[in-house]
N, C-alpha and C positions, 0 to 999 in steps of 0.2 A: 346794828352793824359792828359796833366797838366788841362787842360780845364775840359775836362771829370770830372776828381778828383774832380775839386772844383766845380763842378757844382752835385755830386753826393752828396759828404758831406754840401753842401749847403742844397738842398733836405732834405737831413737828420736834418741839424737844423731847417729848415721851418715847416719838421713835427711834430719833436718833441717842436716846440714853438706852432704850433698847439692845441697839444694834451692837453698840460699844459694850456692853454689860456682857452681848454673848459673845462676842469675840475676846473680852479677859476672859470668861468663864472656858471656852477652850483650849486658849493659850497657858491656863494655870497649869502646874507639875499634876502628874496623875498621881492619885492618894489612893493605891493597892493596885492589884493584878484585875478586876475584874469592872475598872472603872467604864461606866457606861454613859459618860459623858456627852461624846457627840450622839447618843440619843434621846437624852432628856432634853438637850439644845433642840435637837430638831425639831421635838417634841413641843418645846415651849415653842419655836417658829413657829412651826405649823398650828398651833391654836390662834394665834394672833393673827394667821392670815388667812387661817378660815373664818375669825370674826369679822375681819375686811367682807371677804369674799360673800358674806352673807348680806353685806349693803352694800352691796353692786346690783344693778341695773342687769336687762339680760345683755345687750349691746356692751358694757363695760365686761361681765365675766366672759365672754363670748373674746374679748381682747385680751385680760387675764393668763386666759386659757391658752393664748396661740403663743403672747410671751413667755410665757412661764415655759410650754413646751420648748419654745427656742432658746433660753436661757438653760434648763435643762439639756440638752445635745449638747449645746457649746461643750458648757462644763465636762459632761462625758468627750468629747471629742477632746478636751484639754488634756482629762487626765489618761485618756487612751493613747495619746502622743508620747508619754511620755517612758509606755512601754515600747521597748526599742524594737520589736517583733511588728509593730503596729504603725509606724514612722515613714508611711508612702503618701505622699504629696496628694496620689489619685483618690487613694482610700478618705482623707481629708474633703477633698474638693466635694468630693462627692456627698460625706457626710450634713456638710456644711449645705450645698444647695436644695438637699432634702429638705434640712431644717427651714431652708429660708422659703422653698416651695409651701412646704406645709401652711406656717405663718400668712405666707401670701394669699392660700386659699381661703383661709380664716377671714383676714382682711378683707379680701373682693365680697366673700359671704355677708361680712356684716355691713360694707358700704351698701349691694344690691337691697337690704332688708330696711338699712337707713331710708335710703331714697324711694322705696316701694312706700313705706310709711309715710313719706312726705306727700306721694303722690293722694295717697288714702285720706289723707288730714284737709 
């Protein structure tokens, strides 16, 4: 168990030195005209949460999956606000309960499949 511990809160520091590592990396000045920065960032994200993603459960990537869509929308709805052509409250509302529809179907799908399972067991 002592193991487990300090292999969990290790984890934990590894990702939050991560996290901080890529956020200097693109807050540093840009070093020439054709710096490709925010894609080698995303690039190194996205390796690291594809190796998540690969020890997940189906029930966990199945949850992943709906967050991650929803966290995606926000962001584009964030930064589509802030073109001033795109700034209607309805256009918003609407984006948003998409989002949170979608999500929500995800969710009822994996509770139905949880509790089918349990009935099966």
């Amino acid at each position: 168990m002592r193991e487990l511990v300090k292999s969990v809160v290790g984890f934990s520091i590894a990702m939050s030195m991560f996290g901080i590592e890529q956020v200097r990396n693109a807050l540093k000045e840009k070093e020439g005209k054709d710096d490709s920065r925010e894609d080698w960032i995303s690039g190194d994200l996205a390796t690291v949460t594809g190796a998540a993603e690969q020890r997940f459960g189906e029930r966990t990537h199945k949850l992943f999956d709906a967050t991650d869509r929803f966290q995606r929308e926000v962001v584009d709805l964030v930064f589509d606000t802030f073109k001033v052509e795109n700034v209607s409250p309805k256009r918003m509302i609407e984006a948003t309960a998409d989002a949170v529809e979608k999500s929500a179907e995800v969710l009822r799908d994996t509770v139905k499949e949880d509790e089918a399972g349990k009935k099966d067991a």
